[in-house]
N, C-alpha and C positions, 0 to 999 in steps of 0.2 A: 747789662746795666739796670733795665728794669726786674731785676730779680736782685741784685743787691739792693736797691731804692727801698724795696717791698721788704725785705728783711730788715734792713736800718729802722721803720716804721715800727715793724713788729715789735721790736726789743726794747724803742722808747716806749710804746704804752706797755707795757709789761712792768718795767721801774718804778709807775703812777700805782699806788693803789688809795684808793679815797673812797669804797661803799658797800652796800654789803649787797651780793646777786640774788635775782629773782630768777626763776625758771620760768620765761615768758614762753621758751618753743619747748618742745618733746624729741628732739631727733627730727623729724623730717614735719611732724604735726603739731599746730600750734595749743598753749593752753592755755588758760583764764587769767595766767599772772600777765602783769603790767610790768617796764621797769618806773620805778619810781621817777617823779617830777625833778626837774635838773639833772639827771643823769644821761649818760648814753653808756654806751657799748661797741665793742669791736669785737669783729669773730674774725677765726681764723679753719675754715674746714679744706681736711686734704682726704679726697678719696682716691678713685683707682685711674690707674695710666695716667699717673702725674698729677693731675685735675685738684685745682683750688678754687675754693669761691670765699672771698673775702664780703662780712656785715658789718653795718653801722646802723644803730637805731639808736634814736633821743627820746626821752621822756619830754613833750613839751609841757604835756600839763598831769594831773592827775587819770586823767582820762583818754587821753591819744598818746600812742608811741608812733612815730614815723623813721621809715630808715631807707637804706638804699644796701644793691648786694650789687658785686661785679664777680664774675666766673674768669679763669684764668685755665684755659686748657695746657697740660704738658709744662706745666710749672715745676714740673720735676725733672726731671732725667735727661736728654741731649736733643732732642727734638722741638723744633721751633713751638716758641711762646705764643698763644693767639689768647686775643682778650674778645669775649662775649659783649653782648651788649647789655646795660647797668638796666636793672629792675626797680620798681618801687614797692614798698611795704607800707603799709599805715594798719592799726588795730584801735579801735575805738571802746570802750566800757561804755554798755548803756544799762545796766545795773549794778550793782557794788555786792551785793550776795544779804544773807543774814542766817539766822540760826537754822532756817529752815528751807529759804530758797536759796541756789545756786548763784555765784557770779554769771553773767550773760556778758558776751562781747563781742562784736564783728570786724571784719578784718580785709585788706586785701594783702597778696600775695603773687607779686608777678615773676620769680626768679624761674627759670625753666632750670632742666638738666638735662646731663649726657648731649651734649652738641655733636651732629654731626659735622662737619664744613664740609665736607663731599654731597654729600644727599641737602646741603642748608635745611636740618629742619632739629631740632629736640628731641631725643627721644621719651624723654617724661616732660610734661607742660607743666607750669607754674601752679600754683594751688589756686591760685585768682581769688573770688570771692570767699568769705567763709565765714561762719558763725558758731559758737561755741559756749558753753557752758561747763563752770566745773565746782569741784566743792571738796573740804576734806571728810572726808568717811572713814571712822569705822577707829581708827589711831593716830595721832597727834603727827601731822605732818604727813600723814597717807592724803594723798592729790588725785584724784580719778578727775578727768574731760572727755568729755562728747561732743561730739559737730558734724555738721558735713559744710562741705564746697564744691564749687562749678567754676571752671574757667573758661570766664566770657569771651576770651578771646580765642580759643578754637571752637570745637563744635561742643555746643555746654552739654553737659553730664554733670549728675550730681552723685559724689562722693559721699561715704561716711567712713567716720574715724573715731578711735578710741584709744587714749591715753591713759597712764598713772602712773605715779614716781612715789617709790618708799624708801625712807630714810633706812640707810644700812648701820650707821659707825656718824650718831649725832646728828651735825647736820655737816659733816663734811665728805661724805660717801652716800651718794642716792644709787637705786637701781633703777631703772628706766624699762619702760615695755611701751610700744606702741603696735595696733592695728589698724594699717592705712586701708583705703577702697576696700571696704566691709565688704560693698554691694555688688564686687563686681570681681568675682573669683578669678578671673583671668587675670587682673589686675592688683588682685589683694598682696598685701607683703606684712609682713609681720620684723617688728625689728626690735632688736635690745643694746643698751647698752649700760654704760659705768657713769657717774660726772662725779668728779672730785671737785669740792669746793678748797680753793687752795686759797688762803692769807685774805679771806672774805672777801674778795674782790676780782677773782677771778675763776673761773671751772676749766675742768681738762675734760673732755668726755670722749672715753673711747665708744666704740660702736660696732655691733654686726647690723647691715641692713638685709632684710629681705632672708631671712636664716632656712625656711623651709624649702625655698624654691632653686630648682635648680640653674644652669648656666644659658641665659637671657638668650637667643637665637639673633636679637640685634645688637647686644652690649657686648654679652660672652662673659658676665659678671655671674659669679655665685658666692654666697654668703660674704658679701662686700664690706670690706675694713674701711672704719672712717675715725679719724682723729680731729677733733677741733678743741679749740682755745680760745676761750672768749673771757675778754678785761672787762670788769665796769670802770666808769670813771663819772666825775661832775663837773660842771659847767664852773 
C-alpha cells in the first residue's frame, strides 16, 4: 500500500511543469547554486538493494533553501519496507559572487546513508555542516565548487570536496564529476555522472558512485548505480 501511495505521488508531480532547474547538489556534494525564491523541488534517488531516499526543498527567499529527505530501505524487490528517520537541510547564501570573487554559502545537511537495522547504526553519516564556494571558469556555463564539512553529530572530522559540471549538448546534458573526503584516503570516493535537463523543469541523473574503489567490506558495494529524478515546481 505504501509503495503504490509513493508512486501515485511520483507521477502527479511529474504532470506539473512550471520552471526552469538549478543544480543546487552535485551527486552526493553540495554546490553554490540556490533554487530560486517560490519554488521547491522533489527528488526521487534509487540505489542499491532496493534502497530509495525521497527530497523536498523550498526556496523561501532569495537566500535560504530549506528541505527535508526521508530514506525508504528495500523499496524495491520482495523484502519488508522500512522507513529511516526524516533529516533536515537548510543552505543559506551569505555572498552572491561577482566578476571576480566567488558565490559563498553554508549549509546543513543531516540525511545519513546505508542503514544498518541490525547493528542500528549508518554506515556513511550525513554531511552535517558545510561551507562552500563556487564560480564559473574558464567556459560559459563550466561550474567548479569547493568546501568542506563536519558532522557535529558524531565525532566531528572535517571533510573536503570538489565539484564541477560542464555542459555536454546545450544546456540539456551536463557531465558531472565530484571528489568527496579529499583529506581522508580511506574515505575518499570519486564519483561521475549524466543529468539530463528534460522539459526545463525537471533532470534524470544517472550515476556511478565511488568508481575507483573496490567492493566496501561493510556495504559489498563497488562502482554503485544511482538513478534520481528531481521535478521543480512553484508555490
Amino acid at each position: 500500500m505504501v509503495k503504490k501511495i509513493f508512486i501515485s505521488v511520483f507521477f502527479i508531480f511529474i504532470t506539473v511543469s512550471l520552471m526552469f532547474a538549478d543544480m543546487f547538489h552535485i551527486i552526493d556534494t553540495p554546490s553554490s547554486e540556490m533554487l530560486n525564491y517560490g519554488s521547491y523541488s522533489v527528488e526521487f534517488g534509487f540505489f542499491s538493494n532496493g534502497g530509495s531516499i525521497s527530497q523536498i526543498d523550498f526556496g523561501f527567499s532569495k537566500f535560504l533553501n530549506i528541505g527535508l529527505s526521508l530514506g525508504l530501505d528495500q523499496f524495491i524487490g520482495n523484502k519488508q519496507l522500512k522507513v529511516t528517520t526524516p533529516a533536515f537541510k537548510a543552505k543559506l547564501k551569505i555572498y552572491d559572487g561577482d566578476m571576480k570573487l566567488p558565490m559563498a554559502l553554508i549549509g546543513f545537511d543531516g540525511q545519513d546513508y546505508f542503514l544498518s537495522f541490525k547493528k542500528r547504526k549508518y554506515f556513511q553519516k550525513g554531511r552535517g555542516l558545510y561551507f562552500v564556494i563556487g564560480k564559473e571558469l574558464f567556459l560559459e556555463n563550466l561550474m567548479f565548487n569547493i568546501g568542506i564539512n563536519a558532522n557535529i553529530i558524531s565525532k566531528p572530522k572535517f571533510y573536503g570536496f570538489l565539484n564541477a559540471t560542464a555542459p555536454i549538448y546545450k544546456e540539456m546534458t551536463y557531465l558531472m564529476i565530484e571528489y568527496d573526503n579529499i583529506n581522508y584516503c580511506k574515505d575518499a570516493r570519486l564519483n561521475l555522472g549524466l543529468r539530463f535537463t528534460l522539459m526545463k523543469c525537471m533532470d534524470i541523473d544517472y550515476i556511478i558512485r565511488n568508481c575507483c574503489r573496490g567492493k566496501d567490506k561493510n556495504l559489498n558495494i563497488s562502482n554503485e548505480k544511482i538513478l534520481k529524478v528531481r521535478h521543480f515546481l512553484k508555490f
